[in-house]
C-alpha positions as CSV (number, residue, x, y, z in Angstrom):
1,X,2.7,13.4,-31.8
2,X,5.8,11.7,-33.7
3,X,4.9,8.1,-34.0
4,X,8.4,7.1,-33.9
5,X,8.3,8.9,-30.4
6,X,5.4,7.2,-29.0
7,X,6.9,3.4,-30.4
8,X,10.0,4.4,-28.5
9,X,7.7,5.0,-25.2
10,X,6.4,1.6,-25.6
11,X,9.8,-0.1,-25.7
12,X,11.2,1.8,-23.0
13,X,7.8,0.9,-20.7
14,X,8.0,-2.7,-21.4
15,X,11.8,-3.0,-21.4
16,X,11.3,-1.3,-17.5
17,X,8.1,-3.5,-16.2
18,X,10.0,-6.6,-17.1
19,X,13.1,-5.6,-15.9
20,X,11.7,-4.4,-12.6
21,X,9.5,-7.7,-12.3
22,X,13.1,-9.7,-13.0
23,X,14.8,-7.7,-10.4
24,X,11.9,-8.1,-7.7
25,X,11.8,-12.4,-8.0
26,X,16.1,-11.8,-7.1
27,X,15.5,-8.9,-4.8
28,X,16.8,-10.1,-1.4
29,X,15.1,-7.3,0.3
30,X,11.6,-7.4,1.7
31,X,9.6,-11.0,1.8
32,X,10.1,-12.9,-0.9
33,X,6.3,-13.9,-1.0
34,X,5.7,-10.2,-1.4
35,X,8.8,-9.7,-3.9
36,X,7.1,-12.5,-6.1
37,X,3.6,-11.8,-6.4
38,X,4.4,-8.0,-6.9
39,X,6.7,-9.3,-10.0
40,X,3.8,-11.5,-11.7
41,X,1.5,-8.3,-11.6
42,X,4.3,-6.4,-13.2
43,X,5.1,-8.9,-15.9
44,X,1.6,-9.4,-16.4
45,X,1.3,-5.5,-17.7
46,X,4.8,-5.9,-19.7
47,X,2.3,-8.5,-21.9
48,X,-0.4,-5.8,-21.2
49,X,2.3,-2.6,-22.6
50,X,2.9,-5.1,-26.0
51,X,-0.4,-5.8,-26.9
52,X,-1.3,-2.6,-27.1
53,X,1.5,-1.8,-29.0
54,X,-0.1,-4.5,-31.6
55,X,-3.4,-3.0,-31.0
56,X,-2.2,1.0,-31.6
57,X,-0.3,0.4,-34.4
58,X,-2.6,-2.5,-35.8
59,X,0.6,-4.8,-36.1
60,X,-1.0,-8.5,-37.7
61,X,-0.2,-11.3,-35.8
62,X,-1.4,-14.8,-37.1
63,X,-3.3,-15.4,-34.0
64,X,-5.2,-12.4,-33.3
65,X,-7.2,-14.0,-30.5
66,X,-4.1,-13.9,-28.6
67,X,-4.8,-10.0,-28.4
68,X,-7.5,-10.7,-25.7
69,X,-5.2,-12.7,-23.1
70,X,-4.3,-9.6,-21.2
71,X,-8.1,-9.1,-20.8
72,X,-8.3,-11.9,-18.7
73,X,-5.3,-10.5,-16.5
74,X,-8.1,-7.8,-15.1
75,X,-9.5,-10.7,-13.2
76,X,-6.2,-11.6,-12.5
77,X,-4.6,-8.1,-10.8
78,X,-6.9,-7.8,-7.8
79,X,-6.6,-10.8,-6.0
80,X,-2.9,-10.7,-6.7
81,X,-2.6,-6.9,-5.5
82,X,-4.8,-8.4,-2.4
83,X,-2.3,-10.8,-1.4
84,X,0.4,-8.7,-2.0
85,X,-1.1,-6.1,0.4
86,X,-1.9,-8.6,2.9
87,X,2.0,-10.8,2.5
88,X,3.4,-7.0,3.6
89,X,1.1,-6.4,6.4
90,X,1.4,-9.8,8.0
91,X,4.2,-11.7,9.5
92,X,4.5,-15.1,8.6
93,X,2.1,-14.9,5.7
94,X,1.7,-17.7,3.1
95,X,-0.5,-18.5,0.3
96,X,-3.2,-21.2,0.9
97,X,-5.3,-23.5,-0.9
98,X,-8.6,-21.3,0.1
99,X,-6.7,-18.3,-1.5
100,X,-7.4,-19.9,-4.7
101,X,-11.3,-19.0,-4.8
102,X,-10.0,-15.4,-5.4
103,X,-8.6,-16.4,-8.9
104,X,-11.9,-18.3,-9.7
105,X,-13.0,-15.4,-12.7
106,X,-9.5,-15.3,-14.1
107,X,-9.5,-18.8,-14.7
108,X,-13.0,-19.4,-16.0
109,X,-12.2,-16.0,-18.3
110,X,-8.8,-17.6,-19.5
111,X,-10.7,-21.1,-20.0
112,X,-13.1,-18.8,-22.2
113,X,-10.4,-17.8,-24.0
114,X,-8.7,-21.1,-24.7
115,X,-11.9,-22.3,-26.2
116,X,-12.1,-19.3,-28.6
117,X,-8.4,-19.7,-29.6
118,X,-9.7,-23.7,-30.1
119,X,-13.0,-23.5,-31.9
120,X,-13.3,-20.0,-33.6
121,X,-11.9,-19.4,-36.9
122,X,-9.0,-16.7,-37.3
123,X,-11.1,-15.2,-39.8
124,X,-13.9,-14.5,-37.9
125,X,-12.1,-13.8,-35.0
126,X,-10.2,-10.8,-37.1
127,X,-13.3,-9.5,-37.8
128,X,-13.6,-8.4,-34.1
129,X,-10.1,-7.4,-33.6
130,X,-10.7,-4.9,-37.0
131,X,-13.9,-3.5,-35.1
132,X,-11.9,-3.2,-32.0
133,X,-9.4,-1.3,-33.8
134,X,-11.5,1.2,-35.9
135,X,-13.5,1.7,-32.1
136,X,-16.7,0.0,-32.7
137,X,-16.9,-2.1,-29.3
138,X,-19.3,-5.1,-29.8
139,X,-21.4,-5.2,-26.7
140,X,-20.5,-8.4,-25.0
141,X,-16.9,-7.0,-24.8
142,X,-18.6,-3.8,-23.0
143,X,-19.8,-5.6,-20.7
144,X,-16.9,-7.9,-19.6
145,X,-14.8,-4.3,-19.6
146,X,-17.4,-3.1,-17.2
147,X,-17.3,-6.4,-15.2
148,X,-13.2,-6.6,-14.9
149,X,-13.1,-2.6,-14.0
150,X,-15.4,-3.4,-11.2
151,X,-13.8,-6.6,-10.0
152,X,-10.5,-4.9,-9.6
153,X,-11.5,-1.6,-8.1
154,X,-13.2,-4.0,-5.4
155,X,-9.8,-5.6,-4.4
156,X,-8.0,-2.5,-4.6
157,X,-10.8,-0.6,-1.9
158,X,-10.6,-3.7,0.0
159,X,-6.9,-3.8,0.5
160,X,-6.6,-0.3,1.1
161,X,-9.4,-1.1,4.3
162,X,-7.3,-3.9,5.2
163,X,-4.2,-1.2,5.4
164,X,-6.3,1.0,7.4
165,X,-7.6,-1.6,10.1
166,X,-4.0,-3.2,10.0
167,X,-2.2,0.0,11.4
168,X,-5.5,0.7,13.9
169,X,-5.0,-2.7,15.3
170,X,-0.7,-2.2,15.5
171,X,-1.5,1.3,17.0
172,X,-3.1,-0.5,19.7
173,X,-0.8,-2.8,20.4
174,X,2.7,-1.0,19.6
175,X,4.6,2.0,20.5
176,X,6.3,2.1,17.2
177,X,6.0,0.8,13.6
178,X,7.8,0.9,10.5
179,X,5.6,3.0,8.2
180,X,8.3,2.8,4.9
181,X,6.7,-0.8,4.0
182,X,3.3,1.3,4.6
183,X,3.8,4.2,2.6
184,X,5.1,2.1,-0.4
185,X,1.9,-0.3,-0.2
186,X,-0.1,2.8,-0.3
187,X,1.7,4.0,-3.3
188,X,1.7,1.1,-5.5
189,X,-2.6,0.9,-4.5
190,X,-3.0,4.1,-5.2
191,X,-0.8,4.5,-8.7
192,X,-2.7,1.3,-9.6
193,X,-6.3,3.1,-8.8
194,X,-5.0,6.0,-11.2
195,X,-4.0,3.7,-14.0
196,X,-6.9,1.9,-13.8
197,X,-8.9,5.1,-13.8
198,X,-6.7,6.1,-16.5
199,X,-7.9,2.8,-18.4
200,X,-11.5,3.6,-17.5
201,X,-11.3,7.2,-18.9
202,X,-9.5,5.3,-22.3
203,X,-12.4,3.0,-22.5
204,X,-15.1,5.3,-22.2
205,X,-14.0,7.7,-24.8
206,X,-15.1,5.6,-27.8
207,X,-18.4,5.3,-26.4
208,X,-18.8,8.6,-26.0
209,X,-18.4,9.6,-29.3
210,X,-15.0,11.7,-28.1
211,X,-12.3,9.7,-30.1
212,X,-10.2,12.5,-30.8
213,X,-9.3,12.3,-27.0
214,X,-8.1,9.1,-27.1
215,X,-4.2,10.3,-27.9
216,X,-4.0,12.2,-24.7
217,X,-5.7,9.4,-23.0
218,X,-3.3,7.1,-24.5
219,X,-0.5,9.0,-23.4
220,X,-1.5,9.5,-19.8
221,X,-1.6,6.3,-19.4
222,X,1.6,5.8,-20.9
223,X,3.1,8.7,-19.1
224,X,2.0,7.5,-15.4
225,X,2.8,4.0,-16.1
226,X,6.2,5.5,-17.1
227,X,6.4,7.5,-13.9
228,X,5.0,4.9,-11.7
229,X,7.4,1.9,-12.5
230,X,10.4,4.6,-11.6
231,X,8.8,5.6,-8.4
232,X,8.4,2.0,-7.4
233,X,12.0,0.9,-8.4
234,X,13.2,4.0,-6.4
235,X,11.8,3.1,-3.7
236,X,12.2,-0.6,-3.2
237,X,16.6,0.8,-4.0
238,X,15.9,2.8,-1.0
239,X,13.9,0.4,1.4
240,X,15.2,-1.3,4.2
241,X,15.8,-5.1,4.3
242,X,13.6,-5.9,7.1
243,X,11.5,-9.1,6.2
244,X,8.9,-8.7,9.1
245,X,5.1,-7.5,8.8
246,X,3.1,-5.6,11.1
247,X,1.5,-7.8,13.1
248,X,0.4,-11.3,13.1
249,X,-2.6,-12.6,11.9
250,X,-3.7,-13.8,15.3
251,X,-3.1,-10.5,17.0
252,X,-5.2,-8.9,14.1
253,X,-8.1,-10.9,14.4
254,X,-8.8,-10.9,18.3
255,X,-11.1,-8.4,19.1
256,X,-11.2,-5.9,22.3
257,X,-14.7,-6.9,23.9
258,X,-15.5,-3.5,26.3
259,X,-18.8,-3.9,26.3
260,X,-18.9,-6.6,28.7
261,X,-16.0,-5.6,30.7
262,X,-16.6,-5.6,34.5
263,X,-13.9,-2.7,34.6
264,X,-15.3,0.3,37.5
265,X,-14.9,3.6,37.4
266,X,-12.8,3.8,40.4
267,X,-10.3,0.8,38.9
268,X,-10.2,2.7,35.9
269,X,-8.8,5.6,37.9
270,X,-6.5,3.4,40.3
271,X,-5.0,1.7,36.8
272,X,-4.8,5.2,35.3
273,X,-2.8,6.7,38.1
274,X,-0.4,3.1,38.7
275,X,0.0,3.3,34.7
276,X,1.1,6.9,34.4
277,X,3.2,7.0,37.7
278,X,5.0,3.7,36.6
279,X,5.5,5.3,32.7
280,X,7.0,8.3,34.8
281,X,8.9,7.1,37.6
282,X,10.5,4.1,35.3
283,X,10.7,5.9,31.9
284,X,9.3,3.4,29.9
285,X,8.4,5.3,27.2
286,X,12.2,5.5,25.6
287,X,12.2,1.8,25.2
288,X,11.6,2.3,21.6
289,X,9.7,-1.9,21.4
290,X,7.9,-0.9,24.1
291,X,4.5,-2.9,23.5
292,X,1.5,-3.0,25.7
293,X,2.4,-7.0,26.4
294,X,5.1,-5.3,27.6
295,X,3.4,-3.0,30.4
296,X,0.8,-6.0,30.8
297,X,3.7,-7.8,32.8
298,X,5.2,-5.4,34.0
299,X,1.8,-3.9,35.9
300,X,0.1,-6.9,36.2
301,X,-2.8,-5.9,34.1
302,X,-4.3,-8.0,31.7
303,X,-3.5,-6.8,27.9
304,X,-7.3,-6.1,27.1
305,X,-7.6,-3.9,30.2
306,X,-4.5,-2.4,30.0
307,X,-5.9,-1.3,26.9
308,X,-9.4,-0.4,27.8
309,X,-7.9,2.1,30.0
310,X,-6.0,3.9,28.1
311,X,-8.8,3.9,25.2
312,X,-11.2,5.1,27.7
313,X,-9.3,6.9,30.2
314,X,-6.8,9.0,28.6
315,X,-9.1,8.7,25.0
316,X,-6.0,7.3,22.5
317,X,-4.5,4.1,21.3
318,X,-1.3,2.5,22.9
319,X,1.1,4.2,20.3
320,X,-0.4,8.0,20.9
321,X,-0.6,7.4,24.8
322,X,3.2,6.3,24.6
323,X,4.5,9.4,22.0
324,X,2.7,11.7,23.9
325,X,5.5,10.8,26.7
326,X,8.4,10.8,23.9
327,X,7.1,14.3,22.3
328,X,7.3,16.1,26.0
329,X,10.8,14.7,26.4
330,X,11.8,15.6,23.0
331,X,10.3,19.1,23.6
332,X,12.4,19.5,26.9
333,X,15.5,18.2,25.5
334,X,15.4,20.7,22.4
335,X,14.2,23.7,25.5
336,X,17.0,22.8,27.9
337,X,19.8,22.4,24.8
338,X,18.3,25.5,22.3
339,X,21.9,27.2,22.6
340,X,23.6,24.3,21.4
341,X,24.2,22.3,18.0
342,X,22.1,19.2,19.1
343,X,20.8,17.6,16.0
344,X,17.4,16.8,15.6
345,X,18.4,12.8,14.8
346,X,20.1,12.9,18.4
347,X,16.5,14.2,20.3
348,X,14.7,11.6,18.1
349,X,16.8,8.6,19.6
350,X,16.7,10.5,23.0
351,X,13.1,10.6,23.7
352,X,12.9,7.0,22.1
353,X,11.6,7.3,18.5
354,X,13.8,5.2,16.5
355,X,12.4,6.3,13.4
356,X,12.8,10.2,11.7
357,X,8.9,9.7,9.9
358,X,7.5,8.7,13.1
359,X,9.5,11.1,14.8
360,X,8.4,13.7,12.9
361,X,4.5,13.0,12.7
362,X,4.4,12.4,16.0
363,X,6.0,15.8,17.0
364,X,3.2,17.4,14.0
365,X,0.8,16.1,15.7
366,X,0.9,17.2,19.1
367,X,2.8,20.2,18.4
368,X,1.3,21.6,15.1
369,X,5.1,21.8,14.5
370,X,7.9,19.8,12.7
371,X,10.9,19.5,15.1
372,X,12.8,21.6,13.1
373,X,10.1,24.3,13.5
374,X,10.2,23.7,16.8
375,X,13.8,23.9,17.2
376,X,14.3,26.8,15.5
377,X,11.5,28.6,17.4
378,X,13.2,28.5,20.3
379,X,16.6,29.2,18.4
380,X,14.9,32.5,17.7
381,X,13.6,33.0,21.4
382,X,16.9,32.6,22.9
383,X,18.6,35.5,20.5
384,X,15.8,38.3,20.7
């Protein structure tokens, strides 16, 4: 490949992660807590993109130690990618003192460093950087690669669990959700998994003995982190402004106890039947809020049993129990108007969706059709 080419990719990359990292610390949209910490993991791999641009094209810098600071970033990326994750999933979220113990390895790692850039000799210290360069990997540095893959991979799993358990709990207790501040935390986890991966595969190689792999490594990585910082900016252009999580922390952390739960089988009935009739006789299910505080009041139920019913009753959470209502509306809306140029937006504020993705994977899933399908379906049934 033209080496004039690849320098260019390297420019362009860093020129983007640092301009994307200046544009998130402005950005008015979203938390600003979220905004922030997203932007130091961004300008953290701008450093990241330039050092290896000394490294590639062994470019001499008169303190080569400074070549290992990104290193101590990989201790660095998880915990910040953790909070991140949990900033978006939580309303009112702040950073705490006890947060600090996450950050405990980057800062005994950068300490590390300080004292190398303080009490070993450039010269020596070159020595390193020239065996770095020509792929012979001294051991120790092995083994702290091994321990800083391992370190972030754990906080990347763990806050795609936290993600998982987040929207289980909000199912429970919501009827809708906004799932565009979910899809784009998924994303960014996942693009960060694959260039992480990416860095594994680039680390391995020399070890290996396969060095004549290490271009296309190289520009994989160079490539997806290219594609990746686009995606993200695209996205966050198109996002919405709303500043609220999920859920709160509080409503996250109480449990639903059933096991000692005094609930019969014939009050599970009698609350089935007085929940269903009121959902039917009072529509409930087009109030697009509609929580299941909400019905708690209105019924005179308590929340956890409330909830216990329709768990163990009618076998869902609160937000399939409620779209299950809202898809047979939608479904006799688009029956009892096939003839006519209704719009598919229209049915998905009728039946009390106020969202076209939730709309439309709701309707997927009880249907095993999109709404357009659907639509057309009947379209098709009314001509022949």
């Amino acid at each position: 490949m033209d080496i004039t080419l690849l320098k260019i990719l390297f420019y362009i990359l860093c020129f983007q992660f640092l301009f994307v990292s200046l544009y998130l610390v402005q950005n008015k949209k979203g938390k600003a807590l979220s905004n922030k910490l997203l932007a130091t993991v961004f300008f953290m791999i701008s450093l990241v993109v330039i050092n290896l641009y000394l490294i590639v094209f062994r470019v001499e810098i008169n303190t080569p130690q400074l070549l290992f600071i990104d290193d101590t970033f990989m201790f660095a990326y998880g915990p910040l990618l953790y909070l991140f994750t949990q900033s978006v999933l939580f309303k009112n979220y702040g950073v705490q003192k006890k947060h600090l113990v996450h950050f405990f390895p980057f800062i005994v790692s950068l300490c590390v460093l300080i004292g190398i850039i303080t009490f070993v000799d450039t010269e020596s210290f070159s020595q390193t950087t020239n065996q770095i360069k020509n792929l012979q990997i001294p051991i120790f540095i092995r083994i702290g690669g091994t321990l800083m893959l391992v370190h972030v991979f754990y906080y990347l799993f763990k806050s795609k669990q936290e993600i998982k358990k987040v929207i289980g709990k909000v199912k429970s207790l919501y009827s809708t959700f906004n799932q565009d501040n979910f899809k784009l935390l998924k994303f960014i986890l996942n693009s960060f998994i694959v260039l992480f991966s990416l860095s594994l595969i680039l680390s391995i190689l020399p070890f290996v003995g396969i060095k004549s792999g290490l271009l296309i490594a190289l520009l994989s990585m160079i490539l997806f982190m290219f594609y990746f910082i686009n995606s993200v900016l695209m996205k966050m252009l198109n996002q919405s402004s709303s500043e609220s999580g999920a859920i709160t922390m509080t409503n996250f952390k109480e449990k639903e106890k059933y096991a000692g739960s005094s609930l019969s089988q014939t009050d599970l009935k009698a609350f089935m039947n007085k929940l269903r009739t009121h959902m039917k006789e009072n529509e409930r299910f087009l109030d697009s809020e509609l929580s299941i505080n909400d019905l708690s009041i209105e019924l005179d139920i308590p929340s956890k049993v409330l909830s216990q019913v329709i768990n163990e009753g009618y076998a869902c959470n609160f937000f399939d129990f409620v779209n299950k209502f809202r898809i047979e509306v939608a479904k006799s809306i688009f029956a009892n108007q096939a003839d006519k140029g209704l719009t598919i937006q229209e049915v998905m504020y009728d039946s009390g969706f106020n969202s076209k993705s939730s709309f439309n994977t709701a309707f997927k899933k009880f249907t095993n059709l999109t709404p357009t399908q659907f639509k057309n379906t009947l379209q098709k049934g009314s001509t022949s």
